[in-house]
Rosetta silent file (secondary structure, phi, psi, omega in degrees, C-alpha in Angstrom):
SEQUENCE: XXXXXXXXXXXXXXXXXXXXXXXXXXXXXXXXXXXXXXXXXXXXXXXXXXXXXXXXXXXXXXXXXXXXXXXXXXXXXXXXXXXXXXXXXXXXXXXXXXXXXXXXXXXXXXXXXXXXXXXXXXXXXXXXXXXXXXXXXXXXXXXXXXXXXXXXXXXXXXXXXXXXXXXXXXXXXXXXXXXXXXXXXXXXXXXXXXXXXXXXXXXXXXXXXXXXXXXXX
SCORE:     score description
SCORE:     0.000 S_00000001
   1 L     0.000  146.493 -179.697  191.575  134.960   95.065 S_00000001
   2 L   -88.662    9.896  174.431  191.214  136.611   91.473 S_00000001
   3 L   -86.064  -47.156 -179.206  193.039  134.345   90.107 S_00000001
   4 L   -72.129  141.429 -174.745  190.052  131.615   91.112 S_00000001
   5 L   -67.562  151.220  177.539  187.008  131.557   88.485 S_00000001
   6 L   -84.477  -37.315 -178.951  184.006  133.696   90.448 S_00000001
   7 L   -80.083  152.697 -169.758  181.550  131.417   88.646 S_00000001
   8 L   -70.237  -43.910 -177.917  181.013  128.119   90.890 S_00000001
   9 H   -81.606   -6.966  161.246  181.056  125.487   88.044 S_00000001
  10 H  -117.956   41.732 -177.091  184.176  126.742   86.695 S_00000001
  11 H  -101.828  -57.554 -168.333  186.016  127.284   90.100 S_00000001
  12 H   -36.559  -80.397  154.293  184.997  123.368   90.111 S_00000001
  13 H   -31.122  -57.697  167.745  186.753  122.394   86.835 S_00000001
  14 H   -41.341  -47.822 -155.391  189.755  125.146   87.931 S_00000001
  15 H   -87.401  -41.092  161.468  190.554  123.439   91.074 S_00000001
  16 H   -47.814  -41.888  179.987  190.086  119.599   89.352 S_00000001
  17 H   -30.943  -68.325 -172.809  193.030  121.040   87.147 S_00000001
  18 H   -57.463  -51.377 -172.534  195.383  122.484   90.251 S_00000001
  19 H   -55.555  -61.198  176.123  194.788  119.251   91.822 S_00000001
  20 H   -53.231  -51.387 -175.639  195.473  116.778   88.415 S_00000001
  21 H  -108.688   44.997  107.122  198.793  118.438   87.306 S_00000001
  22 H   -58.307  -52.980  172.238  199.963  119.127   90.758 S_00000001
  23 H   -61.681  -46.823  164.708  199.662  115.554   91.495 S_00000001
  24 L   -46.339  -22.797  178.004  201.124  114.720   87.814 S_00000001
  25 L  -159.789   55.868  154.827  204.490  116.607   89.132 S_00000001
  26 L   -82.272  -10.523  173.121  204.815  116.349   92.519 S_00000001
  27 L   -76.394  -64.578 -179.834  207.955  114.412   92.472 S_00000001
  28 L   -49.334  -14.672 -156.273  209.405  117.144   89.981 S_00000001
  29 L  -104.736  -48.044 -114.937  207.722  119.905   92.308 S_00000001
  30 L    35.840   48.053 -166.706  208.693  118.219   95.162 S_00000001
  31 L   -73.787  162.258 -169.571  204.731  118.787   96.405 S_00000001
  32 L  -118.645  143.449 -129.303  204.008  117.123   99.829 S_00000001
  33 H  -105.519  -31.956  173.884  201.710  114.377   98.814 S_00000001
  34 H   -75.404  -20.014  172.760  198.964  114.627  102.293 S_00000001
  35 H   -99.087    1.200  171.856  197.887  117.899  100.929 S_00000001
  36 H   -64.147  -45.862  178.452  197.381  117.081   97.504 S_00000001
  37 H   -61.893  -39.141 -149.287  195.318  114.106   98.834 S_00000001
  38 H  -101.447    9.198  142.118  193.324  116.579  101.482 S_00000001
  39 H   -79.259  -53.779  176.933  192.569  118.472   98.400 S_00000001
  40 H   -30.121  -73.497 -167.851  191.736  115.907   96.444 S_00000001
  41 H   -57.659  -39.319 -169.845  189.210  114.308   99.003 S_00000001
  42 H   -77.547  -50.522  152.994  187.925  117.851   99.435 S_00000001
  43 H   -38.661  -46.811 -164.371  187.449  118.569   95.803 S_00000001
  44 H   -76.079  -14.846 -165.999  185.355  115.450   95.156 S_00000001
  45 H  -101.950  -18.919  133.020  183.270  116.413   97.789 S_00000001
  46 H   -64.857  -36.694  166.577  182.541  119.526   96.474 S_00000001
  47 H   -63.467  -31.102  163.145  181.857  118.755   93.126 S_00000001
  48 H   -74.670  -27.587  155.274  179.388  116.213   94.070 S_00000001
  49 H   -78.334   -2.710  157.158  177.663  118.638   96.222 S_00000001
  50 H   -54.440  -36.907 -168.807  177.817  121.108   93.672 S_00000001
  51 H   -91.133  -26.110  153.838  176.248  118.993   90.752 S_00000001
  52 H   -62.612  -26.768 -178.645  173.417  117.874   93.554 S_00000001
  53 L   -84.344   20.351  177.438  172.660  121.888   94.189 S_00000001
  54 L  -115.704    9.381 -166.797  171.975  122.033   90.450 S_00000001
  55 L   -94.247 -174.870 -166.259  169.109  119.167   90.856 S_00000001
  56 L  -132.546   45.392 -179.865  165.834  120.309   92.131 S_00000001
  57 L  -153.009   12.178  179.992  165.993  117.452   95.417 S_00000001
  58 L   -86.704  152.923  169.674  169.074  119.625   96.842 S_00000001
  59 L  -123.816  168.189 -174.025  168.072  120.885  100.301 S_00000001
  60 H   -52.168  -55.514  164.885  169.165  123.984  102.327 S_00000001
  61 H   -35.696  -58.828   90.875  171.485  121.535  104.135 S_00000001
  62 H    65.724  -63.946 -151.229  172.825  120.555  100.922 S_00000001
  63 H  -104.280   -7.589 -161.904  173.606  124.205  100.035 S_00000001
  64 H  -103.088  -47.042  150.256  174.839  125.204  103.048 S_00000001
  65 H   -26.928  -75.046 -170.790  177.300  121.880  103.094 S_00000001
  66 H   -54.003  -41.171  173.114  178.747  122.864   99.856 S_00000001
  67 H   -33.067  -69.707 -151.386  178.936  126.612  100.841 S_00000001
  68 H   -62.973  -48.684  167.925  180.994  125.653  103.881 S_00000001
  69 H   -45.005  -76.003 -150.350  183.180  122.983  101.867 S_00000001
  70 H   -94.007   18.515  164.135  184.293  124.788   99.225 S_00000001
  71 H   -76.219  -68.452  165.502  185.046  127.844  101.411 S_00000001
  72 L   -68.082   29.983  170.567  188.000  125.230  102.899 S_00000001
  73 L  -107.988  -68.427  176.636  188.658  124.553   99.501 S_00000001
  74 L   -65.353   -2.813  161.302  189.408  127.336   98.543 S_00000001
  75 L  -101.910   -5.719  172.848  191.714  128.374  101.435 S_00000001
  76 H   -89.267  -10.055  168.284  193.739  125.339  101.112 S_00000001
  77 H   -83.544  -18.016  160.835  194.281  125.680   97.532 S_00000001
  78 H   -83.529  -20.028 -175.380  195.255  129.400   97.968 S_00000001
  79 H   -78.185  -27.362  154.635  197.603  128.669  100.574 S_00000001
  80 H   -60.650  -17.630 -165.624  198.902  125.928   98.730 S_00000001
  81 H   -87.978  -21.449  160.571  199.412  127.833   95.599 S_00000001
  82 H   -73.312  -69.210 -162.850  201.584  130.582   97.623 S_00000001
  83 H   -69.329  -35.161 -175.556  203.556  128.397   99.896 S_00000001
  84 H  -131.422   11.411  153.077  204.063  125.559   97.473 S_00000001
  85 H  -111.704  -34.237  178.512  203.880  126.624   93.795 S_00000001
  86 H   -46.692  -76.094 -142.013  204.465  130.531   94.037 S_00000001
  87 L   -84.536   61.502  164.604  207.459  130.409   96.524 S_00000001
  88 L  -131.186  128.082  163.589  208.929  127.035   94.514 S_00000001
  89 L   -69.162  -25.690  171.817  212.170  126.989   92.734 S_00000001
  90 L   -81.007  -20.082 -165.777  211.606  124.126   90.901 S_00000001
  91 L   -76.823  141.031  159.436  208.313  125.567   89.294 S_00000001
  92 L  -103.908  156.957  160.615  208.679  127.306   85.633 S_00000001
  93 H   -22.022  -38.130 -162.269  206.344  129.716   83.933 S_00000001
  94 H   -97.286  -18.042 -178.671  204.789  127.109   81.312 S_00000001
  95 H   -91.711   -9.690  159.183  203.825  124.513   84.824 S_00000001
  96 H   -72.433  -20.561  178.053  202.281  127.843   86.076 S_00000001
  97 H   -74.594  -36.788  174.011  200.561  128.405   82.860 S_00000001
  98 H   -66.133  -62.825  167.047  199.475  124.518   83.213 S_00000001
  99 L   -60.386  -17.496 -179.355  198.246  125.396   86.679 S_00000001
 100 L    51.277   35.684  165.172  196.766  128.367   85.609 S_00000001
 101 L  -122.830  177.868  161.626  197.918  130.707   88.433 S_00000001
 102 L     5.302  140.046  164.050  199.740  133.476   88.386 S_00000001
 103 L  -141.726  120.529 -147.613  203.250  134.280   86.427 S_00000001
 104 L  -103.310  151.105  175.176  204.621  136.796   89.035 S_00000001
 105 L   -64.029  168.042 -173.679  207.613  139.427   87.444 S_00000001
 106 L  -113.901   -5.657  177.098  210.948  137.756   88.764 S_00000001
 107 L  -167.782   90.940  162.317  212.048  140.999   89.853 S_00000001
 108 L   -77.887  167.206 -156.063  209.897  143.724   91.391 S_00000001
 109 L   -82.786  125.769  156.400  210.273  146.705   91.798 S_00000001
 110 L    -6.635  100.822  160.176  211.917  147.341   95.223 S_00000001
 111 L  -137.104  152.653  165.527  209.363  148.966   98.504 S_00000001
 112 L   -49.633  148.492  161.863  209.887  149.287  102.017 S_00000001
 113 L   -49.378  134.461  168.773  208.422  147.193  104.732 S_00000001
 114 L   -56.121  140.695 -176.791  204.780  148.782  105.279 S_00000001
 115 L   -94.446  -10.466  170.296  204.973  151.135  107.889 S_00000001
 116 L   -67.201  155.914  153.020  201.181  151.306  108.563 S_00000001
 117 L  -110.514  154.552 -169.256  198.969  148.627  110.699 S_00000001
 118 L   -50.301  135.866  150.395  195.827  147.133  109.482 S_00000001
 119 E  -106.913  141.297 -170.150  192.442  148.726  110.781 S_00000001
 120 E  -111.321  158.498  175.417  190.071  145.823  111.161 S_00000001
 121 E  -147.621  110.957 -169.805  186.460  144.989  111.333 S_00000001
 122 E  -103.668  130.768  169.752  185.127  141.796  112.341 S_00000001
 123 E   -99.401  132.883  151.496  181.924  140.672  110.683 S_00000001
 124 L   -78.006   62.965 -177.735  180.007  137.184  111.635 S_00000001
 125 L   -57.360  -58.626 -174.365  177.649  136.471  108.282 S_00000001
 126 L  -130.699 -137.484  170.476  177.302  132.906  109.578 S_00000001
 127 L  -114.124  159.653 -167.319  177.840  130.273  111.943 S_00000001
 128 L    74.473   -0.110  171.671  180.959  128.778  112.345 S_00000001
 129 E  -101.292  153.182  152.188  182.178  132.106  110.422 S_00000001
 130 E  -132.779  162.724 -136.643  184.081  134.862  111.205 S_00000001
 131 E  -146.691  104.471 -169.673  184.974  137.484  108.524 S_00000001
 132 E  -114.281   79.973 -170.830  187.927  139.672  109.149 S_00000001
 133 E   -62.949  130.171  163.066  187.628  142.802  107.152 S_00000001
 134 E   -49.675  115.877  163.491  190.794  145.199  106.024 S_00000001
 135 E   179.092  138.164  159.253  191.845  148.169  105.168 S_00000001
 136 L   -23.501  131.216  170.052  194.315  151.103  105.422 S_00000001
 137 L   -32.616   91.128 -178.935  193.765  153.301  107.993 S_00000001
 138 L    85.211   43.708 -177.638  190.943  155.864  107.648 S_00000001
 139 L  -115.865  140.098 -167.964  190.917  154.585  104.112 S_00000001
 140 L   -69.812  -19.162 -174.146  187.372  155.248  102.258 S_00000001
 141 L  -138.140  131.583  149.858  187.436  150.972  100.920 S_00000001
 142 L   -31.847  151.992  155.357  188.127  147.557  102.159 S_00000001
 143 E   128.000 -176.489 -161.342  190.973  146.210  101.015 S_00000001
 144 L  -108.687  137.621 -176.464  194.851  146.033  101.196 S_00000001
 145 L   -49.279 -169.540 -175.525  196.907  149.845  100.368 S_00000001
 146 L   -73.626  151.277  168.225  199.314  150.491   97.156 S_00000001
 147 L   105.612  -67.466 -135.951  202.505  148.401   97.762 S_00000001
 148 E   -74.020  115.122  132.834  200.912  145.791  100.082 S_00000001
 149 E   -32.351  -53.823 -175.864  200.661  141.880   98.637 S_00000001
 150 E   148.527  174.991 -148.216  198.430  141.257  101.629 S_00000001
 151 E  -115.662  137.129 -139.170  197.323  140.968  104.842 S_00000001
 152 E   -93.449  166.225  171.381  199.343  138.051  107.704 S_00000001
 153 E  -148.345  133.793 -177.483  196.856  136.839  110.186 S_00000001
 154 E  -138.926  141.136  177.608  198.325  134.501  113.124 S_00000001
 155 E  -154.178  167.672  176.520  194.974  133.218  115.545 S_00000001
 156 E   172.041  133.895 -174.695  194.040  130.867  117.921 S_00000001
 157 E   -68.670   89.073 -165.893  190.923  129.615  120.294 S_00000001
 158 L  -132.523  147.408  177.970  191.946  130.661  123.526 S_00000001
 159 L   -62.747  -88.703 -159.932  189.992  130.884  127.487 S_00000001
 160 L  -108.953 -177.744 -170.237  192.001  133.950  127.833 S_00000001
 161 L   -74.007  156.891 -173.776  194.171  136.618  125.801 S_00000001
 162 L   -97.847  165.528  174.403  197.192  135.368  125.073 S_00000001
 163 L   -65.071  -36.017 -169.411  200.703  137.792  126.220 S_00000001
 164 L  -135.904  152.668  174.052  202.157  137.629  122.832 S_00000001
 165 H   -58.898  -38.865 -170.394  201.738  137.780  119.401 S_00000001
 166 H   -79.025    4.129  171.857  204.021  134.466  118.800 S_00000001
 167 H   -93.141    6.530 -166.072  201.047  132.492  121.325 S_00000001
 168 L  -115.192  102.093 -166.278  198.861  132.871  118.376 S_00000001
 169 L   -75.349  -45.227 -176.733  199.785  129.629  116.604 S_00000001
 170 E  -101.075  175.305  178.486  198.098  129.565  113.152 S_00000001
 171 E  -141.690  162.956 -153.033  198.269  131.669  110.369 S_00000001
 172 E  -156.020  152.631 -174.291  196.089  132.552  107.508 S_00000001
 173 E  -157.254  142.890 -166.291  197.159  134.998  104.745 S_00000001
 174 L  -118.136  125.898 -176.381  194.859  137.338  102.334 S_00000001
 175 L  -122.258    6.547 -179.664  195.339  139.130   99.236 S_00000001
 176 L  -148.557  138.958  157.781  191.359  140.267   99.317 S_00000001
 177 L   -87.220  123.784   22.376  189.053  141.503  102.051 S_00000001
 178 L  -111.407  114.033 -171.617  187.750  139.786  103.861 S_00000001
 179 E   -75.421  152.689 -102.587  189.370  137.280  105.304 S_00000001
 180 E  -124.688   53.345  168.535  187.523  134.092  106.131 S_00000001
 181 E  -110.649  169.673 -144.965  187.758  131.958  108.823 S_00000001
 182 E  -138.219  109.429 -148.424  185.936  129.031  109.167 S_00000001
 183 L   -94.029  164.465  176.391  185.269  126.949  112.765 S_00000001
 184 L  -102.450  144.030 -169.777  183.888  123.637  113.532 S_00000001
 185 L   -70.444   36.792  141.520  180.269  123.363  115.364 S_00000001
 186 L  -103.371   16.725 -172.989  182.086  122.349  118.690 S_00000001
 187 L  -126.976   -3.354  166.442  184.110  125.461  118.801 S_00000001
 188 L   -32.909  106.784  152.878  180.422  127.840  118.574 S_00000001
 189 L   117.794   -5.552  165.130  180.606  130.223  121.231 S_00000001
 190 L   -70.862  172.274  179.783  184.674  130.270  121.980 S_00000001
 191 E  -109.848  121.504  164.368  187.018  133.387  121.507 S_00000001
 192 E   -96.569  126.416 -176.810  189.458  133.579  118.521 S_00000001
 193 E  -108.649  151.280 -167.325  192.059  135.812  119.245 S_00000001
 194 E  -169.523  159.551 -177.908  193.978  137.571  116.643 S_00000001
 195 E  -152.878  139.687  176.947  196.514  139.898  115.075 S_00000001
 196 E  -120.209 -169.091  176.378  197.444  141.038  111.686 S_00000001
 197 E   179.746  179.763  179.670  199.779  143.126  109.591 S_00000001
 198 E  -107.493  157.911  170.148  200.813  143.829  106.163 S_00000001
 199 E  -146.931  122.560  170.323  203.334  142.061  104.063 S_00000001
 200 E   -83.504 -172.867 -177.253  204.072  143.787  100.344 S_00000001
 201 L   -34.751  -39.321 -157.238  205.488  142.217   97.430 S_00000001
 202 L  -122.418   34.186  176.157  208.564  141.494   98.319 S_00000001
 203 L    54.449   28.368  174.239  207.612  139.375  102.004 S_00000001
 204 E   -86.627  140.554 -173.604  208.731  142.543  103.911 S_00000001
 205 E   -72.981  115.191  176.219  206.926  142.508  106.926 S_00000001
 206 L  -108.965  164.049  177.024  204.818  145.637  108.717 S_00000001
 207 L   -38.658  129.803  166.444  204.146  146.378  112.292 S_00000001
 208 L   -60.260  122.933 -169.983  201.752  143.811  114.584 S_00000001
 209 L   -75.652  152.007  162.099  198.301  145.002  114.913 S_00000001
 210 L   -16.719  162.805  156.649  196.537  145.126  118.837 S_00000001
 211 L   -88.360  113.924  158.208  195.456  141.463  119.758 S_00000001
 212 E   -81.333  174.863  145.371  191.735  141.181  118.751 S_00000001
 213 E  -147.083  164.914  170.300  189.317  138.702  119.287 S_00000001
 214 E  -132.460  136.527  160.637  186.009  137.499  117.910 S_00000001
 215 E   -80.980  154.640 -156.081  183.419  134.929  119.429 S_00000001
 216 L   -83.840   76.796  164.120  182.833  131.958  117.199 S_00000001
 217 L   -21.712    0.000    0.000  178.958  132.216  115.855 S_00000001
């Protein structure tokens, strides 16, 4: 997210932040208190393998650990920061400013649901990854068109295809290509099936893409 620092040690420090004054006003926020913890737990465990990959006794295991870790770190802290500080009623401008995300206009400018569907590309960099690249149709760059907030993802680890889009239980959501997801070493060699779409600014909804799938490096 561009909102999250790009450099690793202050991603680190950023997310200790989200985590401390989330937790500090979760009663006023009404925040639900297991994911604050399964951040929490997740945080500490990257920063200590961060501050070991800056030693000269870290191993490739090590780096690869951290890699993978703060990779779920960083999608559960964007999804929390959409679903439960963005979209919150209780939050104000100065606890986003505290939080350091976003301070969104309060009244955008009006657009249509997109009327386009996603063309996709799935890349495997590593194992346990798959990498679900974006973009307008026939469009010369990754990435999500003019208008567009980002791109809806609903998936699930299935023997066969599923009939419907609504049999594809979870969902993952993107505001940069590509998006990421990230498997457990007993699920190597299964099929993730999947379908996207766009959703702009204002949570309007575009057409469901084919059902894809990708095997699980």
């Amino acid at each position: 997210m561009s909102y999250m620092p790009e450099k690793e040690a202050d991603f680190v420090e950023w997310s200790g932040n989200l985590i401390a004054v989330s937790t500090a006003h979760k009663i006023e926020w009404n925040l639900p208190e297991d994911k604050l913890l399964e951040m929490q737990t997740l945080h500490t465990e990257v920063k200590t393998l961060h501050e070991l990959c800056q030693t000269a006794s870290y191993t490739k295991l090590d780096m690869q650990a951290k890699n993978e870790k703060k990779a779920l770190l960083v999608h559960l802290e964007e999804v929390f920061v959409r679903n439960n500080l963005q979209n919150n009623d209780a939050m104000t401008d100065n606890g986003r400013r505290a939080l350091r995300i976003p301070i969104y206009d309060t009244t955008p400018t009006p657009h249509p649901a997109p009327s386009a569907i996603p063309e996709i590309e799935v890349v495997t960099p590593h194992p346990r990854t798959v990498h679900i690249k974006f973009r307008d149709e026939h469009a010369a760059r990754w990435g999500k068109p003019k208008y567009v907030h980002g791109l809806e993802c609903v998936w699930g680890i299935r023997e066969a295809p599923p009939d419907k889009v609504k049999d594809l239980l979870h969902s993952e959501f993107a505001t940069r290509s590509p998006l990421e997801l990230v498997f457990e070493e007993n699920e190597r060699g299964k099929k993730v099936y999947f379908a996207t779409r766009w959703e702009n600014g204002t949570v309007k909804k575009g057409l469901w893409s084919d059902i894809l799938f990708a095997v699980i490096p």
